[in-house]
Backbone as ProteinMPNN parsed JSONL, in Angstrom:
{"seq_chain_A": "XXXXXXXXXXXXXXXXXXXXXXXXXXXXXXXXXXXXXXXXXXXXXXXXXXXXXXXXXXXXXXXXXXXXXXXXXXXXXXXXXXXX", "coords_chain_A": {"N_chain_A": [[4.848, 30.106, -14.288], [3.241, 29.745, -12.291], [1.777, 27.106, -12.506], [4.522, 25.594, -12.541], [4.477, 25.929, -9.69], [2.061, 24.56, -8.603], [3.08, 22.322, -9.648], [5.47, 21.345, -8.259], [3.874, 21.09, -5.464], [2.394, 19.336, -5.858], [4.11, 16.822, -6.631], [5.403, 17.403, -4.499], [3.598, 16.735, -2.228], [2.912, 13.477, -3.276], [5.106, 12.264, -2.795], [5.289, 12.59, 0.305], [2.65, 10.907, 0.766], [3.049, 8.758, -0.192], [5.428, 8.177, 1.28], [4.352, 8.038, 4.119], [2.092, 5.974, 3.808], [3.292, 3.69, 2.849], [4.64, 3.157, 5.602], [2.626, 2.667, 7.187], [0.838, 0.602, 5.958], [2.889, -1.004, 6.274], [2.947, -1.659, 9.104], [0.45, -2.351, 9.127], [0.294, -4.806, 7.903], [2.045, -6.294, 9.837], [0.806, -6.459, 12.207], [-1.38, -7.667, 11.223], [0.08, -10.405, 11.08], [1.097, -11.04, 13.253], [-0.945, -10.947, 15.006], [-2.393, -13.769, 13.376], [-0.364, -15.387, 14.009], [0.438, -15.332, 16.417], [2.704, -14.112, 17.382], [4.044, -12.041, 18.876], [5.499, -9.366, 19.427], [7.113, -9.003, 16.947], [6.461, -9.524, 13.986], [5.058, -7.104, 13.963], [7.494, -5.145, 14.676], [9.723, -5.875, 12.344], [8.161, -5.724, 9.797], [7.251, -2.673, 10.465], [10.093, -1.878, 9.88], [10.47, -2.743, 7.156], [8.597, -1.193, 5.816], [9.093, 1.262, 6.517], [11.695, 1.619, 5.224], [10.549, 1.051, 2.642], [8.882, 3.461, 2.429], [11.407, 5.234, 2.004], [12.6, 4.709, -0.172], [10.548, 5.049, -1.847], [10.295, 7.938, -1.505], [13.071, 8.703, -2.346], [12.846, 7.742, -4.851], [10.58, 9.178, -6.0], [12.068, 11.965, -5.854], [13.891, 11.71, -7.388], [13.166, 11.388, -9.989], [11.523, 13.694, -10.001], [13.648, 15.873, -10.018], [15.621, 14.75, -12.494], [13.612, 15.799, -14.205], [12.829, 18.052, -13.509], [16.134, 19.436, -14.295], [15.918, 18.956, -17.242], [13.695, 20.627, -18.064], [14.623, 22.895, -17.545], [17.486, 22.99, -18.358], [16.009, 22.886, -21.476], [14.905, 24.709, -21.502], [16.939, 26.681, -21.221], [18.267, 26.345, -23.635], [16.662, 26.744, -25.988], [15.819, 29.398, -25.599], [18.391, 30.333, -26.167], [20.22, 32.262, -28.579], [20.321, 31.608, -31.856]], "CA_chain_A": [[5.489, 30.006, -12.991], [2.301, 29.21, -10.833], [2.116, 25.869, -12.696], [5.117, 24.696, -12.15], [4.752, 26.208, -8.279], [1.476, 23.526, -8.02], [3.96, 20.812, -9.736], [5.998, 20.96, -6.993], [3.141, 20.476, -4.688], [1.848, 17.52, -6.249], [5.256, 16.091, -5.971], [5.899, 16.97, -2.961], [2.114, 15.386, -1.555], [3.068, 12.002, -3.818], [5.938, 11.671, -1.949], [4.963, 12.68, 1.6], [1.667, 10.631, 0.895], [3.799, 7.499, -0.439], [6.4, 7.407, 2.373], [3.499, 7.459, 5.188], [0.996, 4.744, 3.176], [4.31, 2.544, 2.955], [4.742, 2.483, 6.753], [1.038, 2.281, 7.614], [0.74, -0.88, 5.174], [3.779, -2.296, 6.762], [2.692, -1.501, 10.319], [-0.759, -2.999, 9.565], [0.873, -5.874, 7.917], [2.878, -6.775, 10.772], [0.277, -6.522, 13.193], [-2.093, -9.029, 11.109], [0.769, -11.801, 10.996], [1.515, -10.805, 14.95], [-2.451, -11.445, 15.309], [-2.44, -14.589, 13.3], [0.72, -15.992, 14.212], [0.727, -14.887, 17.69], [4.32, -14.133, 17.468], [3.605, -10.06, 19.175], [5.798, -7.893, 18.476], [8.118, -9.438, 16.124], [5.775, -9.061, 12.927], [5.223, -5.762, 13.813], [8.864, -4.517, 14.212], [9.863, -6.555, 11.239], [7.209, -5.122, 8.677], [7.532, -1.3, 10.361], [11.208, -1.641, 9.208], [10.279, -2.772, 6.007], [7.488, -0.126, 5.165], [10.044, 2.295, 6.365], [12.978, 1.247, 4.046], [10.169, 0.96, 1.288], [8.737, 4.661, 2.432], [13.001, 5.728, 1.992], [13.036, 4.414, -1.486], [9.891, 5.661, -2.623], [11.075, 9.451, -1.622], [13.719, 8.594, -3.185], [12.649, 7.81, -6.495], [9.969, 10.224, -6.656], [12.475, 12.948, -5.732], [15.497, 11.491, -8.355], [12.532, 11.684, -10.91], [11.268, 15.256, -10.185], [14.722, 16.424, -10.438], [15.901, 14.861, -13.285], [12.556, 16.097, -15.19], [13.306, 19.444, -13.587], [16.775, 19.381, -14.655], [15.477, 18.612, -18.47], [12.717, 21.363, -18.22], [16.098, 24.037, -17.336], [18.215, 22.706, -20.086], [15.799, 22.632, -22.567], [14.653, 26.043, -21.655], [17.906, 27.422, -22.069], [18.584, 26.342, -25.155], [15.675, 27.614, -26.669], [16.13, 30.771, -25.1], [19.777, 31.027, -26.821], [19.983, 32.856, -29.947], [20.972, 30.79, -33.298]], "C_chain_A": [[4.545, 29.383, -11.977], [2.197, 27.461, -11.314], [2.913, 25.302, -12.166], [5.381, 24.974, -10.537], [3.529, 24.598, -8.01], [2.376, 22.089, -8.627], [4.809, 20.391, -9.011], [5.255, 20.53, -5.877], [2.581, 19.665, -4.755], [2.726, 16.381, -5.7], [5.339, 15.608, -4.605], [4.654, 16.321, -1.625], [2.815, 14.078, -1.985], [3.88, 11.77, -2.748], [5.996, 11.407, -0.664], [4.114, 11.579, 1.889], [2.23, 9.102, 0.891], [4.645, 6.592, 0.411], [5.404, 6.658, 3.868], [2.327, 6.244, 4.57], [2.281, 3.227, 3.577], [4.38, 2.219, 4.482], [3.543, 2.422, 7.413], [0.558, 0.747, 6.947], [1.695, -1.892, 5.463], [3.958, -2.774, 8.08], [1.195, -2.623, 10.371], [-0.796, -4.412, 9.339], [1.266, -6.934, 8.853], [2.063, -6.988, 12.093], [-1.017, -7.661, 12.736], [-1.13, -9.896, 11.732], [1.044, -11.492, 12.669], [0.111, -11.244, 15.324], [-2.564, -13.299, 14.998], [-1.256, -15.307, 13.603], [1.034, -16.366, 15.653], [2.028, -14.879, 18.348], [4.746, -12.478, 17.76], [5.01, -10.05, 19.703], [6.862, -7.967, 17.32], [7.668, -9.205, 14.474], [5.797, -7.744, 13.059], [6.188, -4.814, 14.054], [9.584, -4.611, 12.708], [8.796, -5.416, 9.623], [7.068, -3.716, 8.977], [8.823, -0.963, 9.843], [11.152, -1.565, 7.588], [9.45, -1.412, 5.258], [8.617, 1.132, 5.5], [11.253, 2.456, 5.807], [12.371, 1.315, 2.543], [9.311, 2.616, 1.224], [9.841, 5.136, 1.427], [12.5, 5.699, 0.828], [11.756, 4.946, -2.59], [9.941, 7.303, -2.871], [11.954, 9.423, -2.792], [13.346, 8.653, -4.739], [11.597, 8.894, -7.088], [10.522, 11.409, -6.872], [13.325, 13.135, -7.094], [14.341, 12.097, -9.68], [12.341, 13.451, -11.321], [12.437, 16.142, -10.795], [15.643, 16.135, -11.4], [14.621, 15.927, -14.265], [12.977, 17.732, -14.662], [14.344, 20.114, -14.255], [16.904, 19.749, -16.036], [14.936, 19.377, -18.823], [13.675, 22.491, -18.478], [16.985, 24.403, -18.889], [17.614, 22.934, -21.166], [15.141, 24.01, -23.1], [15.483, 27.299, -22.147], [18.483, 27.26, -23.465], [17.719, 26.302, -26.36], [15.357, 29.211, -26.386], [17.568, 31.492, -25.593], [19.656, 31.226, -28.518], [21.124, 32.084, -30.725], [21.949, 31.338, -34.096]], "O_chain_A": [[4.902, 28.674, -11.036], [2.532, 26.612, -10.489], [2.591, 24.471, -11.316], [6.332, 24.395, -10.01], [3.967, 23.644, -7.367], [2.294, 20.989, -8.079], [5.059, 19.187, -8.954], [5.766, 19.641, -5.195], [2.14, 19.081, -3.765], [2.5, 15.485, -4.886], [5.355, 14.576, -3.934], [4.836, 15.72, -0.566], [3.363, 13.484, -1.056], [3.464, 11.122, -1.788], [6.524, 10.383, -0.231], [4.339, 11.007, 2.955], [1.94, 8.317, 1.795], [4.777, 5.372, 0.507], [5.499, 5.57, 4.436], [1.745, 5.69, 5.502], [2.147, 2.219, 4.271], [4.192, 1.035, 4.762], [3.683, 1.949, 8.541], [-0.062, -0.082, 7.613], [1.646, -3.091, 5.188], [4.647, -3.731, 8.433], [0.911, -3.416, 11.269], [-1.454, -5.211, 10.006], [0.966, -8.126, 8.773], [2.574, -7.631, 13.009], [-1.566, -8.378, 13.573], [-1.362, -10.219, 12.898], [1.265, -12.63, 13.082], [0.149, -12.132, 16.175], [-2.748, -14.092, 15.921], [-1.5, -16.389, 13.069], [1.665, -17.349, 16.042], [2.394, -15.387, 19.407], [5.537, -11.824, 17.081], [5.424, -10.932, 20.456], [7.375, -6.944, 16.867], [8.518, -8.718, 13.727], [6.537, -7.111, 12.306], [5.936, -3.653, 13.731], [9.927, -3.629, 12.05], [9.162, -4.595, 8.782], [6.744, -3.092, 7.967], [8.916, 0.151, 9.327], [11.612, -0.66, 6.891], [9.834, -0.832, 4.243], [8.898, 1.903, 4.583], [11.845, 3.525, 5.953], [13.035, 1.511, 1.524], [9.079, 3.049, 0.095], [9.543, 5.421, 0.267], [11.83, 6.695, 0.555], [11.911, 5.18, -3.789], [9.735, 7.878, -3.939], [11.742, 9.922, -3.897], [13.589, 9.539, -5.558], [11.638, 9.383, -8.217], [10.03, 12.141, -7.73], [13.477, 14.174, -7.736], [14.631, 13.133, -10.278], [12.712, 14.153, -12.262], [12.321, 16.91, -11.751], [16.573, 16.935, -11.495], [15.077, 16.805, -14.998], [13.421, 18.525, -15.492], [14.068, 21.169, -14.825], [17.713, 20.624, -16.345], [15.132, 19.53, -20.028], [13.598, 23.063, -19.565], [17.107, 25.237, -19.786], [18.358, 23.232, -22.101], [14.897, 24.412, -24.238], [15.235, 28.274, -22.856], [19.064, 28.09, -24.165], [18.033, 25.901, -27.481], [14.664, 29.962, -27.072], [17.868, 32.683, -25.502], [19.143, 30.508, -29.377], [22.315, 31.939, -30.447], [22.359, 30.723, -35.08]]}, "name": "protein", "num_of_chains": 1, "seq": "XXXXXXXXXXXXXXXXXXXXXXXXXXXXXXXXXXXXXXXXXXXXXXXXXXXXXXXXXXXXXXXXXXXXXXXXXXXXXXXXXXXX"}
């Protein structure tokens, strides 16, 4: 049980850690090409949308994952737990 209590907290870091990296990399992005471009603030609206649509989708998939694999862990428990 405590296992799978820190496998949820791994998870749930990856994902927390994944969504904020994505909009920090698309914030810092956007503020080079706004630097070199000198096109302020348009890069950096542009690329905070993005990092935050590519945050979304990384929740996402880390969550769909966890919970199929959780899902799988359930099932496979109960039916080793049912008598033959």
């Amino acid at each position: 049980m405590r296992s799978q209590t820190w496998h949820s907290v791994g998870v749930l870091s990856t994902a927390g850690l994944a969504f904020v990296l994505a909009i920090v990399l698309g914030v810092a992005f956007g503020a080079w090409i706004d630097r070199t471009l000198d096109s302020s603030p348009i890069g950096f609206f542009a690329f905070f949308v993005i990092g935050l649509v590519a945050g979304v989708l990384n929740v996402y998939r880390i969550s769909a994952r966890y919970l199929r694999d959780t899902a799988d862990e359930r099932s496979q428990t109960r039916s080793d737990a049912s008598p033959d």
